[in-house]
C-alpha positions as CSV (number, residue, x, y, z in Angstrom):
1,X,-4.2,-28.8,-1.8
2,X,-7.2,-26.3,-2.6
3,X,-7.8,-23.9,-0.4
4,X,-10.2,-20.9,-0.6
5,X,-9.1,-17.8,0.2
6,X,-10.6,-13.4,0.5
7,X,-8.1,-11.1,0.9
8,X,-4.5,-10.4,1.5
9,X,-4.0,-11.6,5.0
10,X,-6.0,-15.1,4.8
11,X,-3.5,-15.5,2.0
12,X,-0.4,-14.7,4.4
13,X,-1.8,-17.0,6.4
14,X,-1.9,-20.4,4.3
15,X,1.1,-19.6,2.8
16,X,2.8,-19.2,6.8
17,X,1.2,-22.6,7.0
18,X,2.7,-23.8,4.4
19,X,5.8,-22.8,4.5
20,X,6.2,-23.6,8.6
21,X,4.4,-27.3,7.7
22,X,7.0,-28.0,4.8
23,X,10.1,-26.6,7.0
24,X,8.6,-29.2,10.0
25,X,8.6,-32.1,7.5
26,X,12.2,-31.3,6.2
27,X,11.0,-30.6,2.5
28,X,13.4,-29.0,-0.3
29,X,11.6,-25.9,-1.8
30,X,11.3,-28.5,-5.4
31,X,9.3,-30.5,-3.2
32,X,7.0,-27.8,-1.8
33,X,6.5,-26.6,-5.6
34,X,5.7,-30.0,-6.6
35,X,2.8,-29.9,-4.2
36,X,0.9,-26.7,-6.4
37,X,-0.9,-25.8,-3.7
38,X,-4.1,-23.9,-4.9
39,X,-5.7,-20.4,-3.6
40,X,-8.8,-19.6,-4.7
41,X,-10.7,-16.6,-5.6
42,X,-8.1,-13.4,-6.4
43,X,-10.5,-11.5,-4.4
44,X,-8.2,-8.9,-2.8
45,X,-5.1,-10.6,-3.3
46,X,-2.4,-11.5,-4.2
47,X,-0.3,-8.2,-3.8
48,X,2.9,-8.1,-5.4
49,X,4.8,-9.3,-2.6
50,X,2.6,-12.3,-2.4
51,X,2.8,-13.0,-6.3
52,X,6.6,-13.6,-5.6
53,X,6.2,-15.5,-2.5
54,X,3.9,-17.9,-3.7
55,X,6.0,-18.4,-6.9
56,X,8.8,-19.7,-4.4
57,X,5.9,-22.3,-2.6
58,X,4.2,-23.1,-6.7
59,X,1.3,-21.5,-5.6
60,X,-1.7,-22.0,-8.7
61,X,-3.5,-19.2,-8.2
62,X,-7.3,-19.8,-9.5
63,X,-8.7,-16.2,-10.2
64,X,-12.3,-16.0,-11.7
65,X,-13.1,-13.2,-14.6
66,X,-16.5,-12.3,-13.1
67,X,-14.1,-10.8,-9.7
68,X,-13.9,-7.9,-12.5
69,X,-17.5,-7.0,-12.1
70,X,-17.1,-6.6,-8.8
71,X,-14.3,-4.5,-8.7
72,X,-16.9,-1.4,-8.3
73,X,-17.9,-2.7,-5.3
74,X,-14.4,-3.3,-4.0
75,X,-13.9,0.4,-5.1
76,X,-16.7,1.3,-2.7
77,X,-15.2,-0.5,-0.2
78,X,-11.6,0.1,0.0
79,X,-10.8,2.2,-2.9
80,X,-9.9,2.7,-6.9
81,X,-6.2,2.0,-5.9
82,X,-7.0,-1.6,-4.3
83,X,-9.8,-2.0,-6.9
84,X,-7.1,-1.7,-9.8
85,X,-4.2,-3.5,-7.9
86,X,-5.9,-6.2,-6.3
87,X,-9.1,-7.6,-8.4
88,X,-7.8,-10.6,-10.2
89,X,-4.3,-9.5,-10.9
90,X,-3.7,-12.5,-13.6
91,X,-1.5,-9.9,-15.9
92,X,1.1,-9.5,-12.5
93,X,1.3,-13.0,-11.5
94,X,2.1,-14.3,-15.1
95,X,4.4,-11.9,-15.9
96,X,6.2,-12.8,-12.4
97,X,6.2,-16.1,-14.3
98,X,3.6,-17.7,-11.9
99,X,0.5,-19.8,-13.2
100,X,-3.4,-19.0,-13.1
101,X,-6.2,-21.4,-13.3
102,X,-9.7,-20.0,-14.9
103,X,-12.8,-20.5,-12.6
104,X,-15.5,-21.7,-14.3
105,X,-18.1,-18.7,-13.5
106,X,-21.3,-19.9,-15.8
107,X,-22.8,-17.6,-18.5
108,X,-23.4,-14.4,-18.6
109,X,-25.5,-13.0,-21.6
110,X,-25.7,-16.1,-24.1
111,X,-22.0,-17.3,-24.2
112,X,-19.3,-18.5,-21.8
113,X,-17.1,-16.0,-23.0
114,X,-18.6,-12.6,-22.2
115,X,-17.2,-13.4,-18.7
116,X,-13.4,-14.7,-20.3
117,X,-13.8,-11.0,-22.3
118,X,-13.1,-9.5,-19.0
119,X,-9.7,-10.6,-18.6
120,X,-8.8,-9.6,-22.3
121,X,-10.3,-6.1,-21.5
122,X,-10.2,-5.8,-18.1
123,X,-13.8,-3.9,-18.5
124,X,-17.0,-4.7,-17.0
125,X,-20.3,-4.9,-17.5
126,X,-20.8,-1.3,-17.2
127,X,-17.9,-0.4,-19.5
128,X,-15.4,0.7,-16.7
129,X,-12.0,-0.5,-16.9
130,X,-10.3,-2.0,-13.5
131,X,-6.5,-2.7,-13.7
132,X,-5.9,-2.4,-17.3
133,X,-2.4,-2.9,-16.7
134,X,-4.1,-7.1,-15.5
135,X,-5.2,-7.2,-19.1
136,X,-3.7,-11.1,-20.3
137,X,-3.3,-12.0,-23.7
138,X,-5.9,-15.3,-25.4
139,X,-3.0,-17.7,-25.2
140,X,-2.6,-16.9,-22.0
141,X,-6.1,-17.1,-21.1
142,X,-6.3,-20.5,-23.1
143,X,-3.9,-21.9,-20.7
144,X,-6.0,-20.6,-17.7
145,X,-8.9,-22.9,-18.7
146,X,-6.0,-25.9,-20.2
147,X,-3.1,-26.4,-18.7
148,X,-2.9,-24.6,-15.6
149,X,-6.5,-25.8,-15.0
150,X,-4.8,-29.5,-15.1
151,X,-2.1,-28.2,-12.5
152,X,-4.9,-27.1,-10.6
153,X,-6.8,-30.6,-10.5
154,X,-3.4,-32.4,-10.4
155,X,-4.3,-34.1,-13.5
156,X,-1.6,-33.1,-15.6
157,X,-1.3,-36.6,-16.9
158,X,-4.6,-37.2,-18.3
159,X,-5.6,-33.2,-18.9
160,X,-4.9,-29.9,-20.3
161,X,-3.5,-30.3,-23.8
162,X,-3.5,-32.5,-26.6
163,X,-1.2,-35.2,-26.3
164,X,-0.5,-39.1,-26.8
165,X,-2.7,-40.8,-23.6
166,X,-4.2,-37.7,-22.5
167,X,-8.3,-37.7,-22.7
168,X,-8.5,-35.0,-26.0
169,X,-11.0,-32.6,-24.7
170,X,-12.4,-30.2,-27.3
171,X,-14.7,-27.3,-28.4
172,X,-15.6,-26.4,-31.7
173,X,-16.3,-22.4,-32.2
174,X,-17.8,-20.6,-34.4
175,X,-15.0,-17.9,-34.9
176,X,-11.6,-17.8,-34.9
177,X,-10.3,-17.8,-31.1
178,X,-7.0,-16.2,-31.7
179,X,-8.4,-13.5,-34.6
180,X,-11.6,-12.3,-32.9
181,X,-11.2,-8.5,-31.3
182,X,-11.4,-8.5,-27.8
183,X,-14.4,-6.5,-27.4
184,X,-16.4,-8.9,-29.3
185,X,-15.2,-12.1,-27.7
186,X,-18.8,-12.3,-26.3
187,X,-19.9,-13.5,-29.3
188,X,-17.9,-16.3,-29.4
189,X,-20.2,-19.8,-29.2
């Protein structure tokens, strides 16, 4: 159900396929939720309109931190307004109520979270802020990379929290998660 996607109109285009496929097979719209089909990426998309519309199909959007440092680029390309609108907009899609999976980008200085800092700050690398208003909360982010990431590999039976008959996953840091500031969740190991 993963697909990968790049900007706005490749996702209009899996979500016409999904919505024309499900209609042809005579499925309820529970049924297409139940599916959580997965986009990929959050690179360019999804506008608002989109955030809605794939909260009707259960669309789990995977969005990656390190899209932030790109967001100059995107700047360059198409301009500060779609730079701060369109470059990982976790903040709009789970305030629309929808659900965001964490990519797993790799390191970037000496700790995993330098690149999770990003979507707590919204800042990057070079200290510029894109889309502050995207800024998510660390419970939020936490479910990125637990729960949601179980929607995302369908293995919400076995994955994602810390339950009876689930496999119990865990991480031992050396500061407090939920206390640390934001601009020092870098040093986090």
């Amino acid at each position: 159900y993963n697909t990968h996607v790049a900007g706005d109109l490749a996702a209009d285009q899996l979500m016409d396929i999904i919505e024309e496929a499900s209609k042809a097979a005579g499925m309820t719209p529970e049924q297409i939720r139940a599916k959580a089909h997965v986009m990929d990426h959050c690179t360019l998309n999804p506008r608002p309109d989109q955030i809605e519309r794939g909260k009707k199909l259960g669309i789990i959007w995977a969005c990656a931190a390190s899209a932030i440092e790109g967001a100059s680029q995107v700047a360059t390309l198409y301009g500060e307004e779609y730079a701060n609108k369109w470059v990982a907009p976790v903040g709009d899609i789970i305030k629309a109520g929808g659900r965001v999976a964490g990519h797993g980008e790799g390191m970037k200085g000496d700790s995993y979270f330098a690149n999770l800092e990003e979507l707590l700050t919204r800042k990057d690398s070079q200290g510029r802020t894109w889309g502050a208003n995207e800024a998510i909360d660390r419970k939020n982010l936490l479910r990125m990379y637990t729960i949601w990431a179980a929607d995302y590999v369908g293995r919400t039976d076995r994955l994602g929290s810390l339950e009876p008959g689930k496999f119990a996953d865990l991480v031992v840091l050396d500061r407090d998660y939920m206390t640390i500031p934001n601009e020092e969740f870098h040093t986090l190991h």
